[in-house]
ZAMARGU-4260 file (C-alpha; in steps of 0.2 Angstrom, whole numbers, plus 5000, padded with zeros to 4 digits):
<rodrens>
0) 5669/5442/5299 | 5681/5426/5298 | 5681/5428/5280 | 5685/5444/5281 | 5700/5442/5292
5) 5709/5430/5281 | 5705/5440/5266 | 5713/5456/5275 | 5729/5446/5282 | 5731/5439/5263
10) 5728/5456/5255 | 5742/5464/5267 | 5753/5451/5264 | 5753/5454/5247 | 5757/5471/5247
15) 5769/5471/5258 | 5778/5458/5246 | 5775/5470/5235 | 5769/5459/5219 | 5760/5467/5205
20) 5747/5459/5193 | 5760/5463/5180 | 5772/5448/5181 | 5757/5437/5173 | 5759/5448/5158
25) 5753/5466/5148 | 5739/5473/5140 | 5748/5470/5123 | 5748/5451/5128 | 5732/5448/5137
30) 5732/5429/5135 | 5741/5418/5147 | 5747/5401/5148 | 5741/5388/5161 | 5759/5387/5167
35) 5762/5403/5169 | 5747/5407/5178 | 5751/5392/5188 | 5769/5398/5191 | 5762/5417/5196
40) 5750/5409/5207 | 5766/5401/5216 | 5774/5416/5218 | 5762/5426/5224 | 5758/5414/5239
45) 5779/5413/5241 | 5779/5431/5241 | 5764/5431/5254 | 5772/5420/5265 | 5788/5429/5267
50) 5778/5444/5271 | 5769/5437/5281 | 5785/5430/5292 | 5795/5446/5290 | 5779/5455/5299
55) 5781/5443/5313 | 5798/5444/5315 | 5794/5464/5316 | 5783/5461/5331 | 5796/5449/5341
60) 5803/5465/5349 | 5786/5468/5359 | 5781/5454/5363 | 5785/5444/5380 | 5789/5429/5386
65) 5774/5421/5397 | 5779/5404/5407 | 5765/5392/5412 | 5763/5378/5425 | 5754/5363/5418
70) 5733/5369/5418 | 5736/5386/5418 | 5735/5397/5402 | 5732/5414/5397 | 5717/5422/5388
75) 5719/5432/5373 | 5710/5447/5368 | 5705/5456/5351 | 5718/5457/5341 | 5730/5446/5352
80) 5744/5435/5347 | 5755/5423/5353 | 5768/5406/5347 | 5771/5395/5359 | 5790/5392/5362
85) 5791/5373/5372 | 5778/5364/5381 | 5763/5360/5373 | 5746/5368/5374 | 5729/5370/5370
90) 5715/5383/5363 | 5697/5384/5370 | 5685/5398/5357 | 5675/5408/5373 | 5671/5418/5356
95) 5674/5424/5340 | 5687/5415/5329 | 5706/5410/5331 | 5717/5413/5318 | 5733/5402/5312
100) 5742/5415/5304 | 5758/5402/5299 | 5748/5392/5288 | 5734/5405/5284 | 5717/5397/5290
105) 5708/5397/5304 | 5712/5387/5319 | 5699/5376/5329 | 5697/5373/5345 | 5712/5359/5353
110) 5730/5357/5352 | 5741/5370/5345 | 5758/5369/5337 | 5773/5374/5341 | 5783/5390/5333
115) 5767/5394/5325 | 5758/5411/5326 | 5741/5412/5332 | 5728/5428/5331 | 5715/5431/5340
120) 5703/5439/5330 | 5692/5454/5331 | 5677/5452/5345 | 5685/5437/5352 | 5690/5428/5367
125) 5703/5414/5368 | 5711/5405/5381 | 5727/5396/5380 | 5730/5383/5393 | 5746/5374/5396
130) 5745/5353/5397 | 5763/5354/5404 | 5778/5366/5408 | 5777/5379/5391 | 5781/5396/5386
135) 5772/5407/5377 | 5777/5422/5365 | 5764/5435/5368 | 5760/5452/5361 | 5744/5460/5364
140) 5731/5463/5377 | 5730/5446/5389 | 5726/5441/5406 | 5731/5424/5416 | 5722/5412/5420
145) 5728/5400/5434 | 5726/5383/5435 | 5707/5375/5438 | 5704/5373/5456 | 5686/5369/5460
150) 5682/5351/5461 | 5662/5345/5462 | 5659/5329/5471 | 5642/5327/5464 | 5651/5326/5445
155) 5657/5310/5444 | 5674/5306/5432 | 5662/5293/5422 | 5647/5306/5420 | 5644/5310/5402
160) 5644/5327/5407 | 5660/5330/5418 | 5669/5338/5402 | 5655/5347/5398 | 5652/5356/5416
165) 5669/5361/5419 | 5673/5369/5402 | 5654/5379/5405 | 5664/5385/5423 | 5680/5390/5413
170) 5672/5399/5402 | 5664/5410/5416 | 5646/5408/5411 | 5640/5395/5423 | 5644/5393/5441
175) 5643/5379/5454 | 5630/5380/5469 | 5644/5378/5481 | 5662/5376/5479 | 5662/5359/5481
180) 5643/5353/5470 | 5637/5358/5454 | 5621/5351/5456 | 5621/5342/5439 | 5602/5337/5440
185) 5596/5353/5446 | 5582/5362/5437 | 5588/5380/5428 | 5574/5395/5433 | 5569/5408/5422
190) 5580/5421/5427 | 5596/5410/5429 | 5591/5405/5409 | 5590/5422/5403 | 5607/5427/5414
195) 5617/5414/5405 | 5609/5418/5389 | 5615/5439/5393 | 5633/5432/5397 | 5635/5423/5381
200) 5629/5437/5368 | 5640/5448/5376 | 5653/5435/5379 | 5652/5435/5359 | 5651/5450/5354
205) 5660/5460/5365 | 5677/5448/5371 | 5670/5447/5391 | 5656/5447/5403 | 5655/5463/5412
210) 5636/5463/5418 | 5635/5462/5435 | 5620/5457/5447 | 5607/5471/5450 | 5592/5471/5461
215) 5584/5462/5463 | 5601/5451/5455 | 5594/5448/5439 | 5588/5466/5433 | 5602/5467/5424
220) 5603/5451/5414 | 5585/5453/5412 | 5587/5473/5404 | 5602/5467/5393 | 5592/5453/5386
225) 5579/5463/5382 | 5587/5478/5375 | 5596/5466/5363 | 5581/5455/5356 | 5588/5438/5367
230) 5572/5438/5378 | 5555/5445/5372 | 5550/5461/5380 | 5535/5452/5391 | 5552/5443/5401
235) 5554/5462/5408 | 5537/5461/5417 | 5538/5445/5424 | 5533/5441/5443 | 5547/5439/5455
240) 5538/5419/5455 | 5541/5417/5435 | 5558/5422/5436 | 5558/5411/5449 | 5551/5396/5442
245) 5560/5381/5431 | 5561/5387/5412 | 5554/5374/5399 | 5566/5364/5386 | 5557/5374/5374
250) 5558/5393/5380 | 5578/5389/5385 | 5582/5383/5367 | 5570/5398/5362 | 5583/5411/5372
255) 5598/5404/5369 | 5594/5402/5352 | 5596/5422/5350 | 5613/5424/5359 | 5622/5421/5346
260) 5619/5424/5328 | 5611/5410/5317 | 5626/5411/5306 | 5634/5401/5321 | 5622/5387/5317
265) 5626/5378/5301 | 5619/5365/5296 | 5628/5347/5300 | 5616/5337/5301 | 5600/5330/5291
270) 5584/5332/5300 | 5566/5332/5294 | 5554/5344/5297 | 5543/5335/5310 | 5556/5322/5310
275) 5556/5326/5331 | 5542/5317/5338 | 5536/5329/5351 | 5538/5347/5340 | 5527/5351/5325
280) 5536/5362/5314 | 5525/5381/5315 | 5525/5377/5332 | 5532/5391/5346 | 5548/5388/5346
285) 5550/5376/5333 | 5563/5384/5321 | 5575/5386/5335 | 5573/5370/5341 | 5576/5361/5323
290) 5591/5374/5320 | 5598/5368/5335 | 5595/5349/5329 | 5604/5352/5313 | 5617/5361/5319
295) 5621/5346/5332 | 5620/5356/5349 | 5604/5344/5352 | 5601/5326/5349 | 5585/5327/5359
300) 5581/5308/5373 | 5579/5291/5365 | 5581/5283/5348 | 5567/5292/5341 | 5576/5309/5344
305) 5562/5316/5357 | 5565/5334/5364 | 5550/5334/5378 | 5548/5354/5374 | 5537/5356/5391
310) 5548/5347/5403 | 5559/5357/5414 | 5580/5359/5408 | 5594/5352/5422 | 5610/5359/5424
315) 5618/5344/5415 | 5612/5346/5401 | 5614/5367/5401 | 5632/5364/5403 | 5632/5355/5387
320) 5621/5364/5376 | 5636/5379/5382 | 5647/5370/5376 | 5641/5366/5358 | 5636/5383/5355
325) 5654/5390/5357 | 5664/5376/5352 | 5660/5367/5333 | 5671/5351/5338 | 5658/5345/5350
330) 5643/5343/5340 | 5634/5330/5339 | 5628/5321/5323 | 5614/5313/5319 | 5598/5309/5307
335) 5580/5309/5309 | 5568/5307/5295
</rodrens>
């Protein structure tokens, strides 16, 4: 789908500029020179740009002026755009890609520039949060997001998983127990593992989580993660005690694993099969665990890389595996094998 973006804003650009195949040469003269195909290939990225600027400039008369406080932000929807004017910002990728239509690429999660337009692309969610006094150019559908309020005392400023926690909260799809505590050490239930699982497919494919409790609260999560392939259809007849019960590291990995698609786990890193101590490869579960592995969203305990499959999951370290599944930049590396 990324791909497919760029490809589509280069194609229209192009055409716009209106450049034809015909200013390399004709059919009378089918051979051309390096040069001249290099200096074609100038033009044609000249004459790309341009339309691509004169497009923007088009737009300028709809969009509007959005004013931020330092940590608030906006968050952009399908098909949303927006320059930032003064100040300086940032992007966080709930979903979906971002686009830097200025320099024609995609653009990660971090800082953004300044006087450079920025697309969020179709079945995405972006939120744009100000570090200090800014002002956005914004066109599109978006909604405000005010400044970060909550404030846990049991998540220390040293913690390894402070960052990790409150991006997890800002994105929507994991709450505190209370105003005040996150309860980092907490185990995660069944239900609470397939609720978050629910949010974050449809997070990803649709741009925002509309499900809602049910009744009992987690009928809903459970129906949706079943109707979509996250959970396995014997999760919808589970005893109110199983949904109740802590969830193993190894049927987590096994749900999250399906909320987004495994294009979204690329291989960084290099690990063996049955490089992890504690999971055979053929095992249940294996194959998302090791795609998780490579991908860098886990680096299992220890030196020797160990995932401890049966043991219970704590809210710590759901925060983080969040995390790495919606934003690349924080993936771990790492070798086994």
């Amino acid at each position: 789908m990324r791909r497919r973006v760029l490809a589509l804003l280069l194609c229209c650009a192009l055409i716009a500029g209106g450049v034809t195949a015909s200013a390399a040469g004709s059919a009378d003269d089918p051979l051309v020179s390096k040069s001249l195909a290099d200096s074609w290939a100038i033009q044609l990225a000249e004459e790309g740009a341009k339309a691509v600027d004169a497009a923007v400039s088009g737009l300028q008369a709809g969009a509007v002026r959005v004013p931020l406080s330092a940590g608030s932000g906006i968050k952009l929807r399908s098909g949303s755009s927006a320059v930032l004017l003064s100040g300086s910002a940032s992007a966080k990728i709930g979903s979906g890609a971002l686009l830097n239509a200025t320099r024609g690429s995609e653009a990660g999660a971090g800082s953004i520039a300044k006087n450079e337009l920025y697309i969020c692309c179709e079945a995405s969610s972006v939120t744009l949060t100000a570090s200090a006094a800014s002002t956005l150019l914004v066109w599109g559908d978006y909604t405000g997001v005010q400044a970060q309020s909550f404030n846990f005392t049991d998540v220390a400023a040293d913690s390894w998983f402070r960052e990790y926690v409150y991006t997890a909260v800002e994105l929507g799809l994991v709450d505190g127990v209370s105003e005040t505590s996150y309860a980092p050490d907490m185990s995660f239930t069944v239900a609470q593992a397939i609720k978050i699982a629910a949010c974050m497919h449809q997070l990803y494919y649709e741009g925002e989580v509309t499900l809602e409790n049910g009744d009992p609260w987690y009928a809903s999560y459970v129906s949706y993660a079943v109707n979509n392939g996250i959970a396995p259809e014997s999760y919808g007849s589970l005893t109110n005690a199983q949904y109740d019960s802590p969830i193993s590291r190894r049927d987590y990995v096994r749900l999250f694993y399906r909320a987004l698609p495994a294009s979204e786990y690329a291989e960084i890193n290099s690990v063996a099969d049955n490089a992890i101590p504690d999971v055979a490869v053929g095992s249940l579960g294996s194959a998302e665990i090791y795609a998780f592995y490579r991908a860098g969203i886990l680096e299992g305990t220890g030196a020797d890389g160990s995932f401890l499959p049966e043991s219970s999951i704590k809210r710590s370290e759901v925060a983080a595996i969040i995390v790495r599944m919606f934003d690349t930049s924080e993936r771990k590396s790492l070798t086994l094998g």
